[in-house]
C-alpha positions as CSV (number, residue, x, y, z in Angstrom):
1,X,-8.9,-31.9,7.1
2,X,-5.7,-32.9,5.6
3,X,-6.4,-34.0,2.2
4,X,-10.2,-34.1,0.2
5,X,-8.8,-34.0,-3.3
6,X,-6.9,-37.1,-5.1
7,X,-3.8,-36.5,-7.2
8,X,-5.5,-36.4,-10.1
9,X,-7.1,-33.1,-9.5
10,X,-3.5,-31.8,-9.7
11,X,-2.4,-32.0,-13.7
12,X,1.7,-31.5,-14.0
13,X,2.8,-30.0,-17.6
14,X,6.2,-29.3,-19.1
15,X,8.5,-30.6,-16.2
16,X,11.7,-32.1,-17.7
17,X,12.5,-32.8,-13.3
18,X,9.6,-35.5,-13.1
19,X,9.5,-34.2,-9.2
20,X,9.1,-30.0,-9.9
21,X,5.7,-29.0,-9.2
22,X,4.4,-32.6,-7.7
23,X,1.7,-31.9,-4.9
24,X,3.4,-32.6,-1.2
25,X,0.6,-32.0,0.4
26,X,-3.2,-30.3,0.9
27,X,-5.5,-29.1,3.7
28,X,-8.8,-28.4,3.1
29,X,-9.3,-25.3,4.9
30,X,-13.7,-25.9,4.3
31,X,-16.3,-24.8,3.1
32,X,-16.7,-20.7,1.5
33,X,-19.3,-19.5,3.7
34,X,-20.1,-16.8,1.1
35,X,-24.3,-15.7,0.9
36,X,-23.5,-12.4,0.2
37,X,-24.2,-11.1,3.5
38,X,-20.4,-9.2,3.6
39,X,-18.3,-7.5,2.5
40,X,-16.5,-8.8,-0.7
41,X,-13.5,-6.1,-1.3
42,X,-9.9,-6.8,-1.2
43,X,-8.0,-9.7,-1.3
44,X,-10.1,-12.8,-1.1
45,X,-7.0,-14.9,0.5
46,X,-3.6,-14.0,1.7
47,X,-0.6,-15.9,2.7
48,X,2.5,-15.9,4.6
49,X,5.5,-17.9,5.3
50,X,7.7,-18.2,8.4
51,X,10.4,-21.2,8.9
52,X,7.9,-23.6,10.1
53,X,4.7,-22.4,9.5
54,X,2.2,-21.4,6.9
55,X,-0.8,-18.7,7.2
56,X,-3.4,-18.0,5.3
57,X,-6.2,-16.1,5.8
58,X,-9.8,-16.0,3.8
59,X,-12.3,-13.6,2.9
60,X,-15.5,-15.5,2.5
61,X,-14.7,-18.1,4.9
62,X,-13.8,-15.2,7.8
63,X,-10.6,-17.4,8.9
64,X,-7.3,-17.2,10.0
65,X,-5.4,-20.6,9.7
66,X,-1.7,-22.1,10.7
67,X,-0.2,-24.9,9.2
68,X,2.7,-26.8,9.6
69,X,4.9,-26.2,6.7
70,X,6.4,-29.9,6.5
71,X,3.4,-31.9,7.2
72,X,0.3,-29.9,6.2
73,X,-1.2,-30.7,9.5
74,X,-3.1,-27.5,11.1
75,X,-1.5,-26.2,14.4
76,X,-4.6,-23.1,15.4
77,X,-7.2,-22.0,13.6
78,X,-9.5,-18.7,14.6
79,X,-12.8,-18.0,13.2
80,X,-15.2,-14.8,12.7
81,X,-12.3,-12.8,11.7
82,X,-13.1,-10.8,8.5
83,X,-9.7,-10.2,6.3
84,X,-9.9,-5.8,5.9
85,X,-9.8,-4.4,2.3
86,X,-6.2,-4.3,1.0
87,X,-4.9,-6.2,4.7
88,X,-2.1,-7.6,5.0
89,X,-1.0,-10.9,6.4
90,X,2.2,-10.7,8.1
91,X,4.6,-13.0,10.0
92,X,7.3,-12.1,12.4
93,X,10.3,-14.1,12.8
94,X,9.2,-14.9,16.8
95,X,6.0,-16.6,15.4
96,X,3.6,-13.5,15.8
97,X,1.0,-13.0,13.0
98,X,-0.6,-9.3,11.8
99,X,-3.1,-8.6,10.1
100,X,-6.4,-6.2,10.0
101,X,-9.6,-6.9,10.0
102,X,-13.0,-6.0,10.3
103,X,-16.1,-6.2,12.6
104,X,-19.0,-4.3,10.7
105,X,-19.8,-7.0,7.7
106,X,-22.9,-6.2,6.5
107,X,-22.9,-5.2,2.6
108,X,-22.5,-1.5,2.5
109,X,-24.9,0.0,-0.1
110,X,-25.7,4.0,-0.5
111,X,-28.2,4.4,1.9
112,X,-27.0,2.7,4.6
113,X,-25.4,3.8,8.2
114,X,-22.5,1.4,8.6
115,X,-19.8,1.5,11.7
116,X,-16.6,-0.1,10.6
117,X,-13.9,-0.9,13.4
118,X,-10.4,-2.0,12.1
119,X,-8.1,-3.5,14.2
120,X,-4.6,-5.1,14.0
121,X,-4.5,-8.8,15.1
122,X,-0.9,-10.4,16.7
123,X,-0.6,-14.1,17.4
124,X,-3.3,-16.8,18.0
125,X,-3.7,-15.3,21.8
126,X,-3.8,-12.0,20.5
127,X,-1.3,-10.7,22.6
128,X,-2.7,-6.9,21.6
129,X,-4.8,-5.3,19.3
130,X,-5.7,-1.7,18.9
131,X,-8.6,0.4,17.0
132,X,-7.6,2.1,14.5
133,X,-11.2,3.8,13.2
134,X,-14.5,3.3,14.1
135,X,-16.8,5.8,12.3
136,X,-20.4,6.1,13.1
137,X,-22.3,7.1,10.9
138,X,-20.4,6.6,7.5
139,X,-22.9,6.2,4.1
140,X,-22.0,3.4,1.7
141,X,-19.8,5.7,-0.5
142,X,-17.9,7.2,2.4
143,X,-17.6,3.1,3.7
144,X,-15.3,2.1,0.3
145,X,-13.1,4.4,1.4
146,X,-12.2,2.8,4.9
147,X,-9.2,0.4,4.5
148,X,-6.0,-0.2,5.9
149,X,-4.1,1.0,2.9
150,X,-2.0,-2.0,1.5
151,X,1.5,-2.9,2.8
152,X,3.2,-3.7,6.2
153,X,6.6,-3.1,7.0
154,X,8.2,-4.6,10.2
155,X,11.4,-3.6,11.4
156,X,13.7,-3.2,14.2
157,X,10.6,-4.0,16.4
158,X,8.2,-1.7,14.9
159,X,5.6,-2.0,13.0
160,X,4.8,0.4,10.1
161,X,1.0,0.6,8.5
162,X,-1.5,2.8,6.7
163,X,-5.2,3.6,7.1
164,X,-7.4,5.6,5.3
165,X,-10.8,7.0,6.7
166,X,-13.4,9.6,5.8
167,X,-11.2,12.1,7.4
168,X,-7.9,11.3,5.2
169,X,-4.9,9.2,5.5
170,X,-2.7,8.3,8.1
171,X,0.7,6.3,9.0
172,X,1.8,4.5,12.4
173,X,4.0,3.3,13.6
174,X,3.5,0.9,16.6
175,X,6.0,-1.1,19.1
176,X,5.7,-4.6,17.5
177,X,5.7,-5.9,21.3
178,X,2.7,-3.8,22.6
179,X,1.2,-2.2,20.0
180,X,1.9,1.4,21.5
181,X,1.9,3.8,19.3
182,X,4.8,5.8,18.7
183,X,4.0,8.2,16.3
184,X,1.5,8.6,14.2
185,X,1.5,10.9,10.7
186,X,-2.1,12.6,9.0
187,X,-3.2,14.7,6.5
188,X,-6.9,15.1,5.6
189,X,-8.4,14.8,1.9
190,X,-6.2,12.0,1.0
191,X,-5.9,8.3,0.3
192,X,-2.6,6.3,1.2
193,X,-1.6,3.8,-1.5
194,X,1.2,1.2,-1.0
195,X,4.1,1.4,2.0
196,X,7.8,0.9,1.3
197,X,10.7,1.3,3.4
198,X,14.1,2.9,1.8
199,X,17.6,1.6,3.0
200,X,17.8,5.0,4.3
201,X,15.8,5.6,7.0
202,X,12.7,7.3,5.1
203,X,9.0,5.4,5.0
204,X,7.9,5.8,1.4
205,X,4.0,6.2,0.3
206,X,2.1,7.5,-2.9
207,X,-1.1,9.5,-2.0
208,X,-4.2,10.2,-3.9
209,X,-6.1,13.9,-3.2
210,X,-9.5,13.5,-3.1
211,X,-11.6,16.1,-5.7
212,X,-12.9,16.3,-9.0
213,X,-10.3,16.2,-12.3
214,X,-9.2,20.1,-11.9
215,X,-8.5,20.1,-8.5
216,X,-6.9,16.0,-8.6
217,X,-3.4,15.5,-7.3
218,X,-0.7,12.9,-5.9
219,X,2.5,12.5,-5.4
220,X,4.6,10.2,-3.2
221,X,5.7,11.6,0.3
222,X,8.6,10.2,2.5
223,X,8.3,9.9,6.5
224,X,11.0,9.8,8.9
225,X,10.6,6.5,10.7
226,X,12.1,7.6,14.2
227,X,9.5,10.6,14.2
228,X,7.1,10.5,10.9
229,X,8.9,14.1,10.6
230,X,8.1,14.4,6.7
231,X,11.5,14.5,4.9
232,X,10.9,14.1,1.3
233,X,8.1,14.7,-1.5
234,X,7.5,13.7,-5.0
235,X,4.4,15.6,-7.2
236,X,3.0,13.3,-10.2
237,X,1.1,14.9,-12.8
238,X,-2.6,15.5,-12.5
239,X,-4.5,12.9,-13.5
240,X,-2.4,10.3,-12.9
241,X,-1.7,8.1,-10.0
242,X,1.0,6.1,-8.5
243,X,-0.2,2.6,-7.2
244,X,2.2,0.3,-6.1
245,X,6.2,1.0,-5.1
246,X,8.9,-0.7,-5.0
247,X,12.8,0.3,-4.0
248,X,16.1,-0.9,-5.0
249,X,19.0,-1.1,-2.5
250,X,20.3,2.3,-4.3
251,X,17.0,3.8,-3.6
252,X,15.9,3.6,-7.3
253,X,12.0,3.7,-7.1
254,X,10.1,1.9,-9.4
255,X,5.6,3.5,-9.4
256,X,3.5,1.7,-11.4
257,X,1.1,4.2,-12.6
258,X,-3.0,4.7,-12.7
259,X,-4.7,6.9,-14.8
260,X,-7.9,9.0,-13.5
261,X,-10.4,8.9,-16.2
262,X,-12.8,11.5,-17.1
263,X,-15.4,12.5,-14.7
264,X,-14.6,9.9,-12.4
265,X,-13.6,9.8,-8.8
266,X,-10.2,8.5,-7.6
267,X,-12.0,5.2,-6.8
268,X,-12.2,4.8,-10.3
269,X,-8.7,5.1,-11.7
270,X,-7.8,3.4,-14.7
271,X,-4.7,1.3,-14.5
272,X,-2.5,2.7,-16.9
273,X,0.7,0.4,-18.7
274,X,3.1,2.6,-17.7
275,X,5.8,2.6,-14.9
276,X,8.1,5.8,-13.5
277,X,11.5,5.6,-12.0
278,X,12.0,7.7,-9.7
279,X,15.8,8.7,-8.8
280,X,16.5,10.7,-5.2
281,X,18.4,13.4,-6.0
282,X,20.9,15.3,-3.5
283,X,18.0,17.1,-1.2
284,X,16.8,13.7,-0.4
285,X,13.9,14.1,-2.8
286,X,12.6,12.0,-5.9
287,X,12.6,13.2,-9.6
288,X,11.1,10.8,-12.7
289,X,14.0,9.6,-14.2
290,X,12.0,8.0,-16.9
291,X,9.5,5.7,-17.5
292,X,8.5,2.1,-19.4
293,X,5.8,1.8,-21.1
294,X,4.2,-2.2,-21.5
295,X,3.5,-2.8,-25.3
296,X,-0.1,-4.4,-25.7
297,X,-1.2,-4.1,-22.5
298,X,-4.7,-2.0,-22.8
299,X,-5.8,-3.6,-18.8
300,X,-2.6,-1.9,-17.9
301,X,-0.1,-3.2,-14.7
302,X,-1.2,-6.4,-12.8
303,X,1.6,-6.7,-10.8
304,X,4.3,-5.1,-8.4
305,X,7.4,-4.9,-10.5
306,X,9.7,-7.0,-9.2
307,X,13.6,-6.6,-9.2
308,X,16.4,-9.4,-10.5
309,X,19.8,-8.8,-11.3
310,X,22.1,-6.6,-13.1
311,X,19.2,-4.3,-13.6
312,X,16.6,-6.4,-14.6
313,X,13.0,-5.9,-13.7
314,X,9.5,-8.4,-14.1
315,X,6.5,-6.8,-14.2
316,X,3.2,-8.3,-15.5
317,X,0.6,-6.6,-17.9
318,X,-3.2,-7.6,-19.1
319,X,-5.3,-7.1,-22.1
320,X,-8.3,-8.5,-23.6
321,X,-9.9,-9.8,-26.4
322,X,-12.4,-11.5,-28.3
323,X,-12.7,-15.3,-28.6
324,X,-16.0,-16.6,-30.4
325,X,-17.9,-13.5,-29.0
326,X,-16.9,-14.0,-25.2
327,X,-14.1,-11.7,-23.8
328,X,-11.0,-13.6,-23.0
329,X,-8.5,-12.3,-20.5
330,X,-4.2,-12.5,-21.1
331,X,-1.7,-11.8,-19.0
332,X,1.9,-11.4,-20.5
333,X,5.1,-11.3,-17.9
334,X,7.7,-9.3,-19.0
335,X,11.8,-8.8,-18.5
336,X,13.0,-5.3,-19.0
337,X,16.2,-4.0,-18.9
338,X,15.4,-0.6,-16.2
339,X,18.2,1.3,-17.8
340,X,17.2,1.2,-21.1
341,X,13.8,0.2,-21.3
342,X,14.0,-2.8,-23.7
343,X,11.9,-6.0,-23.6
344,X,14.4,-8.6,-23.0
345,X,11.5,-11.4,-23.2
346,X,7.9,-11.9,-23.0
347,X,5.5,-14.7,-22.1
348,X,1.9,-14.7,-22.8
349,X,-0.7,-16.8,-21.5
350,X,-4.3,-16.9,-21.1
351,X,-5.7,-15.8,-18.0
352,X,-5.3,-13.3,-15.3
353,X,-2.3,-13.3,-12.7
354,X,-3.0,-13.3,-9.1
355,X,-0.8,-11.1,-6.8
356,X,2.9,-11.0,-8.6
357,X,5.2,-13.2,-9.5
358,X,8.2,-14.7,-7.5
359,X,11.8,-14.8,-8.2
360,X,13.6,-17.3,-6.8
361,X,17.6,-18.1,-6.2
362,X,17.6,-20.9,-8.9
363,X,16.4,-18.3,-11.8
364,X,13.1,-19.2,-12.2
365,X,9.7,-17.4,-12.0
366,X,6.8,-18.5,-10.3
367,X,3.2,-17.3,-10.8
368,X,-0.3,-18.2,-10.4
369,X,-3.3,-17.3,-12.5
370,X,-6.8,-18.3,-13.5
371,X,-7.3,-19.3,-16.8
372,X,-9.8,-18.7,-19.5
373,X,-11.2,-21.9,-20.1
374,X,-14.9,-22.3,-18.9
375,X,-15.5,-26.2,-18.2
376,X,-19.3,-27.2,-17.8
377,X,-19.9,-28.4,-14.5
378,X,-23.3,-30.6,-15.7
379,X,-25.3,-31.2,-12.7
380,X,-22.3,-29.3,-10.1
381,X,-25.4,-26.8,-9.5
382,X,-25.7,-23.6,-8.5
383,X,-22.3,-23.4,-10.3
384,X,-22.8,-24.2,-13.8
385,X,-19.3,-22.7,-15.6
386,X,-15.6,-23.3,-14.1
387,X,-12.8,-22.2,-14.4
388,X,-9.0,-23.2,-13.6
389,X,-5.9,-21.8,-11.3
390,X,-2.8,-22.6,-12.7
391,X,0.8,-22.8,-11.3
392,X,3.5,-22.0,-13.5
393,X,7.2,-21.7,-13.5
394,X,9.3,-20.3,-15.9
395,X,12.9,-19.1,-16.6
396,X,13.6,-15.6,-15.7
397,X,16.9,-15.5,-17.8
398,X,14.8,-16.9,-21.1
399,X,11.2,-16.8,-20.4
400,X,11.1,-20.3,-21.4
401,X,8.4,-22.4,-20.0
402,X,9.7,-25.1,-17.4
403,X,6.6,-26.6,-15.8
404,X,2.8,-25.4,-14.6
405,X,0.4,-27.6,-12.1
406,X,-3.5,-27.3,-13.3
407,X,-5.4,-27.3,-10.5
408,X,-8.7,-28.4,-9.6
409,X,-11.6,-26.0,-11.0
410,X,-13.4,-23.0,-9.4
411,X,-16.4,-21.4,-9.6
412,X,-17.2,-18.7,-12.8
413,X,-18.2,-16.4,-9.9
414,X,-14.9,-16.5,-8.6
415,X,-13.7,-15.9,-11.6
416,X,-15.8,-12.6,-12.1
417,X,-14.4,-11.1,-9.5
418,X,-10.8,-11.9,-10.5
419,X,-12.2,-9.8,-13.8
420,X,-12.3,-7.0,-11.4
421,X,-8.2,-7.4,-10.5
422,X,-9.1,-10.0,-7.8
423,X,-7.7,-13.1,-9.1
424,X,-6.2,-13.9,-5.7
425,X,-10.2,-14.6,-5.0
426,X,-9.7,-17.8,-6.4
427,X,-6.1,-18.3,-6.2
428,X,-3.4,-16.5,-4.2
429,X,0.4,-15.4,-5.2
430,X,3.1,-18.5,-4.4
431,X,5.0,-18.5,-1.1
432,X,8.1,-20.1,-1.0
433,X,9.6,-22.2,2.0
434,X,13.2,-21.5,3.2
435,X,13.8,-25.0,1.6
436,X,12.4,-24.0,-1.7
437,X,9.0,-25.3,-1.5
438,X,6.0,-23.7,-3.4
439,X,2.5,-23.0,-1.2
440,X,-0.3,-22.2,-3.0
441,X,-4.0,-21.0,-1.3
442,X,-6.8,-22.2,-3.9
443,X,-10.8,-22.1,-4.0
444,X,-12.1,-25.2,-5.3
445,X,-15.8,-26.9,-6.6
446,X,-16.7,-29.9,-4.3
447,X,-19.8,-32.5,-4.8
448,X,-21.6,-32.5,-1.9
449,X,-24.7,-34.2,-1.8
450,X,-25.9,-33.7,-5.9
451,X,-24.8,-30.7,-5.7
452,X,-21.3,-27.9,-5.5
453,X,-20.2,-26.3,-2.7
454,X,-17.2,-24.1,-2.6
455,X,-14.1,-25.2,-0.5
456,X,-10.9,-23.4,0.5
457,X,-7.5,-25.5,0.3
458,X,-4.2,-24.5,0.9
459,X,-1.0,-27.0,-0.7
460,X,2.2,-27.7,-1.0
461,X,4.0,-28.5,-4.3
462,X,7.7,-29.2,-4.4
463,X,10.9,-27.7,-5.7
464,X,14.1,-26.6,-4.5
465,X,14.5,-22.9,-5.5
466,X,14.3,-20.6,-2.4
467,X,13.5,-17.0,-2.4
468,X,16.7,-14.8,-5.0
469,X,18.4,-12.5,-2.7
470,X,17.8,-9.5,-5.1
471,X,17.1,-6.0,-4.5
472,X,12.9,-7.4,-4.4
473,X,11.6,-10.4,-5.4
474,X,8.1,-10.6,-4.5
475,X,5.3,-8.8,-3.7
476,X,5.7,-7.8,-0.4
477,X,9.5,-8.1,-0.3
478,X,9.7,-11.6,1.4
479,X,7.7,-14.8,2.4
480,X,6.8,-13.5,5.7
481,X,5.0,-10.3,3.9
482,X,6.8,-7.5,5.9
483,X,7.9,-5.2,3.5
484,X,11.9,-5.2,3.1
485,X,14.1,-7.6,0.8
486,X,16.2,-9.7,2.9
């Protein structure tokens, strides 16, 4: 369906360019199917960009869509397909899609014997997929632990990912064509956090250790990619945890860090406000530099830090407080200078950010959250409270405001689970077109029949600022999702 919600739903603020942020177009992507019959971890929606095409991909509605970038038409569509915890969706520049994805669905809970099959998914005839774990049995609390790590990295015709099992972690690498696997890297007792390639030649990953706080460790460990020959190491201290990476073109590392806290298990890390560089030094190895710390910023590190110019990073922080008795939820984006440290600007606003934000060649900032304000939804039963996504764009020289897009309200369970770090439930990260335009996935509370039903949409808002060329401006290094700037 090409369009279910009239412009109105879409509120423009701030824009002194009466076209930034106006709605192109929006597909209706249907309705949630959500009954709590699955599993609910991970990111709720995902997209991806290529030249022509947009793809997103849904948790609670178990589908995989592609869109025409210029019209908003759909082009396929597959169903059943359940989005894995911490997946990825990826695009190729040939028009092949990736991502993994799950076939056991049933809510896992202590008790129960659950098999879980994860498989990697290429192109709407899947031209090859391959198992990557299927563990029989596996309790509930050996099940959270099954995921396909977070991060893919394509390149040179091979594909890079992680998975995690009840036996340890592990890193492929596949042929992009085939799916053969050429190498394949494991150590047992261990959880694989975030993949990054460097610019030379090493595959980059922080690792947690599995055990209780005297026997907890990490570190980040670099693979050869020719071979997955380990060729570089980096210890953190104990107790803490490095969760998301990203690398400059000088092979500057930037960690955001977790914190384990007491008498917890490394499922339950903290998020701490705090982010390491990492320098190599001559051996090929990393050594903290230093680190930032985020003033006011107790929910610690939302967001992958992204890198601008001349030494600049973004990163975005959370906290909470207190508003009339209810807890209220901030997120604050901030420029630092990496050399030194200082806060070159800050802007706070209410809500939580989904994903991170997005530089783009213009100088602005794009970034999507869900705000705090709960609007009463009257007779919109079962969903009484909503809340609202928000698109916003701001300048990344100044942090001055330049214009936001209020979209139209979700559900307060959404929003509950975007408490949790899973804002991109309701709303994901922006994609940008080659052309500059912004693409946003969204959850949204229809009227249907006297009462709500949940909807997915996906839309297209314009501007003219394509993705900055820097070191790494989004999340996963570039529209397409595969890991390296370009």
């Amino acid at each position: 369906m090409l369009t279910s919600l009239p412009d109105s739903a879409f509120v423009r603020f701030d824009q002194a360019n009466p076209e930034a942020g106006a709605r192109k177009w929006q597909y209706d992507l249907g309705t949630v199917d959500w009954d709590g019959e699955y599993i609910i971890k991970g990111p709720g929606m995902q997209l991806a960009a290529d030249k022509s095409k947009i793809y997103i991909t849904s948790v609670m509605s178990r589908r995989l869509t592609a869109i025409d970038a210029a019209e908003g038409r759909e082009i396929w569509s597959r169903f059943n397909i359940q989005p894995y915890f911490d997946s990825i969706l990826a695009a190729d520049d040939h028009g092949d899609i990736y991502s993994s994805y799950i076939v056991a669905e049933k809510v896992i809970s202590d008790d129960e014997i659950v098999k879980v099959l994860a498989k990697l998914d290429a192109g709407v005839g899947e031209k090859w997929s391959r198992s990557f774990s299927q563990l029989s049995p596996a309790t509930g609390n050996e099940a959270h632990m099954i995921n396909m790590g977070h991060g893919v990295i394509l390149s040179a015709g091979v594909l890079y990912i992680s998975h995690n099992d009840i036996d340890g972690g592990h890193v492929y690498a596949l042929r992009q064509d085939t799916g053969e696997i050429l190498w394949r890297w494991s150590r047992s007792g261990i959880a694989i956090r975030h993949l990054c390639m460097g610019r030379n030649g090493l595959l980059y990953f922080p690792y947690a250790v599995f055990g209780d706080e005297k026997t907890y460790k990490n570190g980040v460990i670099g693979l050869k990619v020719d071979s997955g020959v380990e060729a570089a190491f980096a210890e953190n201290p104990v107790g803490s945890s490095y969760r998301r990476l990203t690398i400059a073109r000088n092979g500057t590392m930037f960690a955001t860090v977790e914190h384990d806290s007491p008498g917890s298990s490394t499922e339950r890390l903290v998020p701490g406000n705090q982010i390491d560089i990492l320098e190599m030094g001559v051996d090929g190895g990393y050594r903290k530099a230093r680190d930032i710390r985020l003033p006011d910023s107790q929910l610690g590190i939302l967001s992958t830090v992204i890198i601008g110019e001349r030494g600049v990073i973004f990163v975005a922080g959370g906290k909470a407080r207190n508003v009339e008795g209810e807890e209220a939820l901030a997120t604050t984006l901030y420029a630092i200078d990496s050399q030194t440290g200082s806060v070159k600007w800050r802007y706070a606003v209410d809500g939580l950010m989904a994903g991170a934000p997005v530089l783009t060649a213009g100088g602005s900032i794009y970034f999507s959250l869900l705000s705090n304000a709960y609007h009463v939804a009257g007779k919109a039963a079962p969903y009484d409270l909503l809340r609202t996504p928000q698109l916003h764009a701001i300048s990344a020289s100044t942090g001055e405001p330049s214009w936001r897009v209020s979209l139209p309200p979700t559900a307060a369970v959404i929003s509950t689970l975007a408490r949790q770090g899973r804002a991109a439930w309701a709303v994901t990260a922006p994609q940008l077109g080659a052309d500059g335009t912004v693409y946003l996935g969204f959850v949204a509370v229809h009227e249907e029949g006297g009462n709500s039903a949940l909807r997915h949409h996906v839309a297209a808002f314009s501007a003219k600022e394509p993705l900055a060329k820097s070191d790494w401006p989004c999340e996963f290094g570039n529209s397409r999702n595969t890991g390296l700037a370009e």
